[in-house]
N, C-alpha and C positions, 0 to 999 in steps of 0.2 A: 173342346172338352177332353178330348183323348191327349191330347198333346199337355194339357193343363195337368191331367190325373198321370199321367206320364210323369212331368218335373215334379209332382210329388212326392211319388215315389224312389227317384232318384233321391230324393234327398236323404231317405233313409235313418237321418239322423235321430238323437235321442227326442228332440222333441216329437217329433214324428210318428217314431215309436210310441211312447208316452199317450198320445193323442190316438191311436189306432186301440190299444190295451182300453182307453177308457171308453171308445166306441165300443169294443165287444161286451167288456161291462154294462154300460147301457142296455145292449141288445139285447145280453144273458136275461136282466131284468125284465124286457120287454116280451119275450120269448115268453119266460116263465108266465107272466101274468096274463098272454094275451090267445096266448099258443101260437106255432109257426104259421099255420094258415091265416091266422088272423091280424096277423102284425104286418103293419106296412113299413117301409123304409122312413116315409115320413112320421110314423111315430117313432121312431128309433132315435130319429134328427131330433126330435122333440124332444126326447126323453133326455138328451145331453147338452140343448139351446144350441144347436145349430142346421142351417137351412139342409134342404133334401141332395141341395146341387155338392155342398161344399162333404158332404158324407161321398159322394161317388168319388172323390179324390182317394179315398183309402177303401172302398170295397163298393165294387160294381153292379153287386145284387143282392137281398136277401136271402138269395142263397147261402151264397159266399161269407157273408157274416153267419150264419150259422154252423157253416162248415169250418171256420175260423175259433168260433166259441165253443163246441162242441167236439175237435177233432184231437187238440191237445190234451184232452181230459180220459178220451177212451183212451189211445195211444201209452197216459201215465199208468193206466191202471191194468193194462196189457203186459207193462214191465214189468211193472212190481207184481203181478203175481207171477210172470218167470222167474221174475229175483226169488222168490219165497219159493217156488218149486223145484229151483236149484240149490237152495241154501240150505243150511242144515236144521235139525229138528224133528222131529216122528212125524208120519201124515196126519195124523190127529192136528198138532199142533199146527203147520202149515195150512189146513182147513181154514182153522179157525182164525189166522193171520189173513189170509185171504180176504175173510170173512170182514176184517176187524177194517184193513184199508179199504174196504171197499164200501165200509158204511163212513170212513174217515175223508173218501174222497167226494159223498154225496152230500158231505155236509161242515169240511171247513176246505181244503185244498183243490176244490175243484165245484165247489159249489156258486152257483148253480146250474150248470154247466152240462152236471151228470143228469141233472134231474130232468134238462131242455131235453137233450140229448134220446131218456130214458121213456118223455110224455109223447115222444113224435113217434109217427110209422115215418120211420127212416124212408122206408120205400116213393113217400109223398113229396119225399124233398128233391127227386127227380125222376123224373120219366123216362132218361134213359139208360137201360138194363147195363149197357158197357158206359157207362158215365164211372169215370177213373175214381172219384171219391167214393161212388159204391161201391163197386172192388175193392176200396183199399180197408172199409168200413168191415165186408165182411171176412176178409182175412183178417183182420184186428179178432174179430168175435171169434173166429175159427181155433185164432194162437191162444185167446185167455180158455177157451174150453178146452184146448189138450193139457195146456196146466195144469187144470183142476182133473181131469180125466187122468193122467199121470199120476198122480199126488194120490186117487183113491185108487188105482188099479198097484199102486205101491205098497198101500194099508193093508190090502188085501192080498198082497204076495208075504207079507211081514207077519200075517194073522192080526193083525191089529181090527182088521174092521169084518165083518160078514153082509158080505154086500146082499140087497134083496135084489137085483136086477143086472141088466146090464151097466158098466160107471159112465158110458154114456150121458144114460139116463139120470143117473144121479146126479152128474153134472148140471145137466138143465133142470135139475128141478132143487140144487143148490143155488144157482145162478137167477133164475126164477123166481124163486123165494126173496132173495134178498132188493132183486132188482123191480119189485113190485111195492117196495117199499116209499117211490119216490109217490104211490096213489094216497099216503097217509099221514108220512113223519115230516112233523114239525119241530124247529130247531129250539121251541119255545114248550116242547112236551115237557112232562116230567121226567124221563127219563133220556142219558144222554145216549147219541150215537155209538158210544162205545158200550153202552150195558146191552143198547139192543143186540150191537154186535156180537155179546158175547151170550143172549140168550138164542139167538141164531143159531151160534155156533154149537153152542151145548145141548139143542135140541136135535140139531143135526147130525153131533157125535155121541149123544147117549140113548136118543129115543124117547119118548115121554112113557115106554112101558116097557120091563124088562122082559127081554124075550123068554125065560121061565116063567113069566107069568100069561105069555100069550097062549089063549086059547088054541087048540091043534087046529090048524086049516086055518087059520086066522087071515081073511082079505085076500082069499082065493076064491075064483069065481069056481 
């Protein structure tokens, strides 16, 4: 078996390729519908017509295929919001770019992938603490929230924004907001990924109440 999934791999070529992309596919699907814990290997084989044995040629666990369909999706969206925190535009605007890829990526460029990725406690998918994929997962989280932590502690040096908290905090609970979204939105709603993304973002940079209108002491214990 080892020596079989071995020459597989060597071969590396495009069909190869081809045939491993459509097993993560598969599994993204299989994932999604069945969640991680639920899903076996043999359903995954199933899901693409072919046996359990001939799937261990290109991934050796359920793990591994998860970590496979899921890893290249945080990683894109880890960039692109460096890319957008480095680029030009007011932090308003960047916010809301942020904002806009990352409902773009839960639902055509990385879908659904994000939304696997988003339904699991990461933590379940291994049990141990220095397990290198877990490390590598929460530095991925660690680098997209100083972006976005960057970007509002920039608004806030600019005048542009009047922060209620620490940006920290703001950060998780822009990050929060959007990534809780994978409990509801369907690609089949009335409205698209991009309107929500943009009533996200306009809720997050205007407020639903203008602060002259807020009562004094307003949501202080």
């Amino acid at each position: 078996m080892v020596r079989r999934r071995q020459s597989a791999n060597l071969e590396g070529g495009p069909a190869y390729q081809a045939r491993r992309e459509e097993i993560i596919a598969a599994a993204g699907r299989v994932f999604l519908e069945k969640g991680y814990q639920a899903t076996t290997l043999k359903d995954i084989a199933a899901a693409i017509g072919m046996d359990r044995a001939s799937l261990y040629y290109y991934f050796k666990s359920k793990q591994a295929l998860f970590r496979a369909a899921t890893g290249a999706a945080v990683a894109r969206n880890v960039k692109a919001a460096e890319w957008v925190a480095r680029g030009r535009g007011t932090p308003a605007e960047k916010i809301a770019r942020i904002v806009a890829k990352l409902f773009e990526s839960y639902t055509e460029t990385d879908y659904p992938y994000m939304f696997i990725f988003l339904q699991e406690d990461v933590n379940r998918i291994t049990d141990d603490p220095d397990d290198p994929w877990a490390r590598e997962v929460t530095a991925l989280t660690r680098r997209y929230e100083r972006a976005i932590t960057g970007i509002i502690q920039r608004g806030a040096e600019r005048g542009d924004f009047v922060l209620t908290g620490p940006p920290h905090v703001l950060t998780k609970a822009i990050i929060g907001m959007a990534n809780w979204a994978h409990r509801w939105y369907r690609p089949e709603g009335k409205l698209t990924a991009a309107e929500i993304a943009r009533v996200f973002a306009e809720t997050l940079l205007l407020g639903l109440i203008p602060r002259a209108q807020l009562p004094k002491g307003s949501f202080r214990a």
